[in-house]
TIZABA-722735 format. One record per residue (C-alpha): x negated, y, z. Coordinates in nm, 2 decimals, padded with zeros to 4 digits. Example, Ala and Ser with C-alpha at 12.3 -4.5 7.8 and 13.67 -1.06 7.14 Angstrom:
2
       xx       yy       zz
   -01.23   -00.45    00.78
   -01.37   -00.11    00.71
This chain:
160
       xx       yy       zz
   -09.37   -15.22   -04.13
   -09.47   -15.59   -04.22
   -09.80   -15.48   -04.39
   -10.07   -15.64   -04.24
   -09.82   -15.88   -04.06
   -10.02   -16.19   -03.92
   -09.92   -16.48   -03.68
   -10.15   -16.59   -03.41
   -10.13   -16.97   -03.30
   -10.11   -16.98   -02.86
   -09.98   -17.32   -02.77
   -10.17   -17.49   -02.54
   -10.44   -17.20   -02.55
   -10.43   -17.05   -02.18
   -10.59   -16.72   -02.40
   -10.51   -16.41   -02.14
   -10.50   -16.17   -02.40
   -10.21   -16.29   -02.59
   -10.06   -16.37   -02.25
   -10.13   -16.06   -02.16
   -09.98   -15.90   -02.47
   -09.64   -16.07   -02.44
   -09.59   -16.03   -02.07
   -09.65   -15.66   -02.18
   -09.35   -15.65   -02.43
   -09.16   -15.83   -02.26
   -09.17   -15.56   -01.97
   -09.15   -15.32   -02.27
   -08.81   -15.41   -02.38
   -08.66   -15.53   -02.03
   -08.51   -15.88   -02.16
   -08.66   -16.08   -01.87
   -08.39   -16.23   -01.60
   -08.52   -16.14   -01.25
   -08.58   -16.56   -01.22
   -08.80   -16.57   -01.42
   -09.19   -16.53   -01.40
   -09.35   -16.36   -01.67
   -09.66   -16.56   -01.61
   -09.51   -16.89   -01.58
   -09.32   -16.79   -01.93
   -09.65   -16.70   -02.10
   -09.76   -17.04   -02.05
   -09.50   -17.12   -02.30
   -09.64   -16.94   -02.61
   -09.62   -17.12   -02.90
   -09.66   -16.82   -03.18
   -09.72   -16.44   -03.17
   -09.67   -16.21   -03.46
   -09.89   -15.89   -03.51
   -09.88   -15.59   -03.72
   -10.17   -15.49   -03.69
   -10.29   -15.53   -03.31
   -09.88   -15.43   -03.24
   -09.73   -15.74   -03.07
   -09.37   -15.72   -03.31
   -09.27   -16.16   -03.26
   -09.26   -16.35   -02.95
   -09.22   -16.76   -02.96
   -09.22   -17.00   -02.67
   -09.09   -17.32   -02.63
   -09.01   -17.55   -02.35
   -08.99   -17.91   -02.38
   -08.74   -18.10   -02.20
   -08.54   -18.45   -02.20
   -08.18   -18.36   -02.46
   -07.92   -18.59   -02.31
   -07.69   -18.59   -02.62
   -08.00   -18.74   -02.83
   -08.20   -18.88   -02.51
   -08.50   -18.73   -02.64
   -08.79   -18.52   -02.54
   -08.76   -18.18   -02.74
   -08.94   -17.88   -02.77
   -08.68   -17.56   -02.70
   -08.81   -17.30   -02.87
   -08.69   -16.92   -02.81
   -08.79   -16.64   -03.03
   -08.82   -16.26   -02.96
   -08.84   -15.95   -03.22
   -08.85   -15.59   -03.15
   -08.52   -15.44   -03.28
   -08.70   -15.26   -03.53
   -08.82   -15.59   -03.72
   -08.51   -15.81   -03.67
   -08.36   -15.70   -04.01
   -08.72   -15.78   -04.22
   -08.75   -16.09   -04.28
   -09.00   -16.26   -03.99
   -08.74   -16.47   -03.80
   -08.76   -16.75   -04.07
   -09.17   -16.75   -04.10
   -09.20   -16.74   -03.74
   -08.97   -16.99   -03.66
   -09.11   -17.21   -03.93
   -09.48   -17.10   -03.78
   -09.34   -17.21   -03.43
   -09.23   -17.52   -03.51
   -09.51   -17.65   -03.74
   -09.74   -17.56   -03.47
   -09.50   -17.82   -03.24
   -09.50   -18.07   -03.52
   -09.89   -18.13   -03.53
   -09.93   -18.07   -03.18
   -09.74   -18.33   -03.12
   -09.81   -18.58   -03.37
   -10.17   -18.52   -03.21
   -10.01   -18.62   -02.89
   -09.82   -18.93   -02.88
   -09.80   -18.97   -02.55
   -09.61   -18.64   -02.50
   -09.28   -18.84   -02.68
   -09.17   -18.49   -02.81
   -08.90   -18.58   -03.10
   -08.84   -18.26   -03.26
   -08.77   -17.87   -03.19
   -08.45   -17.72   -03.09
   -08.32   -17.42   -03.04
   -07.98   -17.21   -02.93
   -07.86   -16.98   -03.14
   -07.74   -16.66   -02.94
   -07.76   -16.38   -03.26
   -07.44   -16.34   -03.46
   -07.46   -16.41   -03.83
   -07.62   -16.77   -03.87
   -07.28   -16.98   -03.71
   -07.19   -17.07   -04.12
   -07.46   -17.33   -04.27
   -07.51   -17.70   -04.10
   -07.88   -17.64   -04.20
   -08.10   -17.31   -04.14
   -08.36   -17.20   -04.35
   -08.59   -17.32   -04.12
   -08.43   -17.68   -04.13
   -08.29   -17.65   -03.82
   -07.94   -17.85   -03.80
   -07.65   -17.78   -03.60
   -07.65   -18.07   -03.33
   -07.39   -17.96   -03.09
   -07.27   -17.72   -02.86
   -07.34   -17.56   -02.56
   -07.06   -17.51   -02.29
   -07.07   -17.19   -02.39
   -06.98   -17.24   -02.74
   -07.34   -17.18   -02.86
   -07.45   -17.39   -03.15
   -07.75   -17.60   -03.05
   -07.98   -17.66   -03.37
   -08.27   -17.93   -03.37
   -08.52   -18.04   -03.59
   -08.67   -18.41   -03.61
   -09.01   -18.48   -03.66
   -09.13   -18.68   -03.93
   -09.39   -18.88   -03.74
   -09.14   -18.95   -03.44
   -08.98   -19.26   -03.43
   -08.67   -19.40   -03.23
   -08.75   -19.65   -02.94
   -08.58   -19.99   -03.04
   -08.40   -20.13   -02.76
């Protein structure tokens, strides 16, 4: 299934064909909530995955001020059709993903982006303080999700 598996950069692209393609699976496989607008989600693209010309790996991110570290950071969620999640893309894609953050923003100061994050809903990766991805357990949501970030190396701390 992963031959000819190849990622596709779309942050910050506005490219309607890959917008396009994820709003399509996303309708596909239903996991929308009502609230929320495909379109407005496809501006969010960070990283697609492709066997072939099959859309398989969806990544979008959404940067917003963390409290607990007062920080802008880049949320990132990821998608896989159910027949890929057991083959080993979740790690290169989320690694893809949040590369593509990392030199975004060091390209863009201004945008104070400090790091990726990301809420872990799957079952199974609760056990290590650091991912394979380098993402490390941060916190908690309300909801007793862990919330994993990951620092960039070029942001640094304002100094009061």
């Amino acid at each position: 299934m992963t031959d000819n598996l190849h990622y596709v950069t779309a942050w910050q692209r506005n490219d309607p064909k890959l917008e396009a393609d994820a709003i399509a699976m996303w309708s596909d496989m239903g996991v929308l909530h009502p609230s929320v607008s495909p379109e407005q989600r496809a501006k969010q693209l960070v990283t697609l995955a492709y066997v072939g010309d099959r859309l398989i790996g969806i990544t979008t991110a959404e940067v917003s001020r963390h409290e607990p570290v007062r920080q802008n950071i880049a949320f990132m969620r990821l998608l896989l059709r159910p027949e890929t999640e057991r083959q080993g893309i979740a790690v290169p894609i989320t690694i893809a993903m949040r590369e593509t953050l990392r030199e975004w923003s060091a390209a863009n100061p201004a945008a104070q982006i400090a790091g990726c994050g990301i809420i872990i809903t799957a079952k199974g990766y609760g056990a290590q303080p650091v991912l394979p991805a380098g993402l490390a357990l941060a916190g908690y949501t309300p909801e007793g999700l862990q919330i994993r970030l990951y620092w960039w190396d070029h942001f640094r701390l304002p100094v009061a």
